[in-house]
C-alpha positions, -999 to 999 in steps of 0.1 A, spaced: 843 -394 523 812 -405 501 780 -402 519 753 -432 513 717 -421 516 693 -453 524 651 -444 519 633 -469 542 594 -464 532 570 -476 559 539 -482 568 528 -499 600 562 -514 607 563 -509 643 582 -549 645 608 -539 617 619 -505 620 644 -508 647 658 -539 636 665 -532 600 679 -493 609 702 -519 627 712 -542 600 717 -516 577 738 -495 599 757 -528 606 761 -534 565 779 -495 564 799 -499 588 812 -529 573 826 -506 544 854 -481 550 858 -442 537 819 -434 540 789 -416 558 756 -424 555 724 -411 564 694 -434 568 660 -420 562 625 -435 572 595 -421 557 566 -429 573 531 -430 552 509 -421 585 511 -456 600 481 -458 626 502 -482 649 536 -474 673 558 -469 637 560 -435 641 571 -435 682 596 -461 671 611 -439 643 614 -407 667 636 -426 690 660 -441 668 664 -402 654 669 -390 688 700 -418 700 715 -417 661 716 -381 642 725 -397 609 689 -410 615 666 -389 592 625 -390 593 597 -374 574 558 -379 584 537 -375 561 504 -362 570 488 -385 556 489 -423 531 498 -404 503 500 -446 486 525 -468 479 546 -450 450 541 -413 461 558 -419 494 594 -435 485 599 -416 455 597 -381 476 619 -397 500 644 -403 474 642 -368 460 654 -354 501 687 -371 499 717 -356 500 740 -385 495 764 -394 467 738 -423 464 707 -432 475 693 -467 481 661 -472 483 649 -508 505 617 -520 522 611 -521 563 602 -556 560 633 -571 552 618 -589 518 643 -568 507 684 -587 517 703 -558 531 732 -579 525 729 -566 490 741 -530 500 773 -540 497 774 -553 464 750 -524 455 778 -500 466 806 -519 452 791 -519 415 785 -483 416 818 -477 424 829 -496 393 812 -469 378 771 -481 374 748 -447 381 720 -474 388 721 -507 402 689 -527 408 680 -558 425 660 -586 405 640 -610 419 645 -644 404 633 -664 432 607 -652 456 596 -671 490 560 -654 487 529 -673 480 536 -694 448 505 -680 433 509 -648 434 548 -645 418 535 -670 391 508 -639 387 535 -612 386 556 -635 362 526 -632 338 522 -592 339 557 -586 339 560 -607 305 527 -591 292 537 -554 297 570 -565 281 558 -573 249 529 -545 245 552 -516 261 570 -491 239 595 -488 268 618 -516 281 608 -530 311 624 -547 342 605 -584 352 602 -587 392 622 -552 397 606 -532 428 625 -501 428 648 -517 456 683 -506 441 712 -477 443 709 -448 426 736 -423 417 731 -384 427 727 -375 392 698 -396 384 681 -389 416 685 -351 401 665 -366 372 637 -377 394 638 -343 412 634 -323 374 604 -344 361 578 -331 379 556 -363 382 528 -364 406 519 -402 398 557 -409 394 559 -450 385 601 -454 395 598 -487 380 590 -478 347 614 -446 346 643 -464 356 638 -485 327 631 -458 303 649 -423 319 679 -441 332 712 -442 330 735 -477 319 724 -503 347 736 -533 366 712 -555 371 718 -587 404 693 -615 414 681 -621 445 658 -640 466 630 -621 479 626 -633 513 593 -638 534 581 -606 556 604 -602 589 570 -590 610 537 -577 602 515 -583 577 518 -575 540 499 -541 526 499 -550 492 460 -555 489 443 -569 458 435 -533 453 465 -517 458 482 -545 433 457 -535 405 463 -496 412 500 -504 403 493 -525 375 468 -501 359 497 -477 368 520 -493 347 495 -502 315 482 -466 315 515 -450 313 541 -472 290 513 -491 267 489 -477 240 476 -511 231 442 -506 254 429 -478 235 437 -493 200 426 -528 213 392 -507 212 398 -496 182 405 -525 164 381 -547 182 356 -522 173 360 -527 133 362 -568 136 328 -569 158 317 -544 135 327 -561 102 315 -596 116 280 -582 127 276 -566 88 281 -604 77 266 -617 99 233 -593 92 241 -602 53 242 -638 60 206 -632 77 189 -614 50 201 -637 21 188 -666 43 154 -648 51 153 -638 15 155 -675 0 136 -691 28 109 -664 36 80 -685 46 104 -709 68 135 -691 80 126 -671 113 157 -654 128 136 -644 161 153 -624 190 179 -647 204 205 -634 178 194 -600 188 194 -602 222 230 -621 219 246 -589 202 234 -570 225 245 -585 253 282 -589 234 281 -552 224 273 -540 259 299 -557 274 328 -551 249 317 -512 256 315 -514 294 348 -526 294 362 -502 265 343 -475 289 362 -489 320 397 -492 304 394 -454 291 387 -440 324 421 -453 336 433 -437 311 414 -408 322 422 -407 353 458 -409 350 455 -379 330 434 -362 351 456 -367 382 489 -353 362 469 -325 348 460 -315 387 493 -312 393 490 -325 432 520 -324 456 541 -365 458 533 -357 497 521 -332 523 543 -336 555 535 -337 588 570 -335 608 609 -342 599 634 -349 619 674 -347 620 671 -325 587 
């Protein structure tokens, strides 16, 4: 029999845990000829998550958990998960039920026409309007500057085949982006829409902070236009200052006695020129520091307990 591995990240999902272990045991069971194992990492949730996770691992065996010992962030976390499966498979899906677990199913059956990655899309989403129509726009824009292919509204929620998940395990990533190497590392995909559906319980963790971390994620490590947008913003305000400063002196030149520049054209460049290098200085620091934190070489996750391993 093949065994199905399913990687439930949380984080303060004391409301969801128990119910969606349910629902997805209830989606495997529909299916004949296979074991599973169900695995909830938990990223040091401060509420009852963790109390709720021991005792589904004590009444179900096939109930796996990992704590780590700490919030080790939003993309460490289910990506180590993944890589402590043993199944033919993994699937990785949120607590919250955003996430349809009715879509195991069809995950499982397109796999076994012979997909080593399938991957749910979003094409509708019942969050706030606002922010998809913001996610449309990034998605699009790190489209067209990446050197990689890259998935619009893709999560990471998906099945992936024991081979690629042997990939994941060999690169040695400790700011591993699964969105971005699933698009340029994997295998021949199947790709199915879904509706993202509203949060079961709880409220949502994706801060404006934590949104920006993963976009700067993303730019920093499949795009090389920030750095060479320095660069070639750097010749054209240089090239129109030298005009600009030729204009001046031809002007001051013919119309000595009445022509007075003053400093409002100097203070104006100034003001331009600091800020066009502030933010120059700002962008190369992520770049910076997403080198700096793959040169360190830092463990995905430290953990705290496991369970049922």
């Amino acid at each position: 029999m093949k065994k199905i591995s399913i990687v439930v990240p949380c984080y303060n999902e004391e409301e969801n845990v128990e119910p969606i272990s349910k629902a997805i045991i209830k989606e495997i069971e529909k299916l004949q000829n296979y074991t599973y194992e169900l695995l909830f990492i938990d990223n040091c949730s401060t509420d009852k998550t963790k109390e709720e996770i021991i005792q589904l691992c004590e009444k179900n065996k096939n109930i796996k958990a990992i704590f780590n010992a700490k919030n080790f962030g939003q993309f460490n976390s289910p990506y180590y998960g993944m890589l402590q499966t043993t199944g033919d498979c993994t699937i990785l899906i949120c607590a919250d039920f955003q996430d349809p677990v009715e879509m195991i199913p069809k995950f499982i059956q397109e796999w076994e026409n012979g997909y080593k990655i399938v991957i749910g899309v979003k094409n509708k989403s019942q969050e706030n309007r606002f922010i998809y129509f913001l996610r449309s726009i990034y998605y699009k824009m790190i489209k067209k500057l990446s050197d990689t292919e890259q998935i619009e509204h893709f999560t990471g929620f998906g099945l992936y085949d024991k081979d690629f998940i042997e990939v994941l395990r060999k690169l040695d990533d400790p700011t591993p982006f699964l969105r971005g190497i699933v698009a340029e590392l994997g295998y021949q995909r199947k790709e199915i829409p879904y509706e993202q559906q509203k949060r079961r319980a709880g409220k949502t963790h994706n801060t404006f902070y934590k949104l920006y971390d993963a976009a700067m994620l993303s730019f920093t490590s499949y795009t090389k236009i920030g750095l060479r947008l320095a660069t070639f913003l750097g010749i054209f305000v240089g090239l129109i200052s030298f005009i600009i400063g030729i204009i001046y002196l031809v002007l001051k030149l013919i119309y000595w006695d009445r022509f007075a520049a003053g400093m409002i054209p100097l203070l104006i460049g100034m003001f331009f020129l600091g800020a066009v290098q502030l933010f120059f200085i700002g962008l190369m620091g992520e770049y910076i520091l997403a080198i700096n934190t793959r040169v360190m070489k830092r463990p995905l996750v430290i953990e705290e307990k496991r369970i049922n391993f």
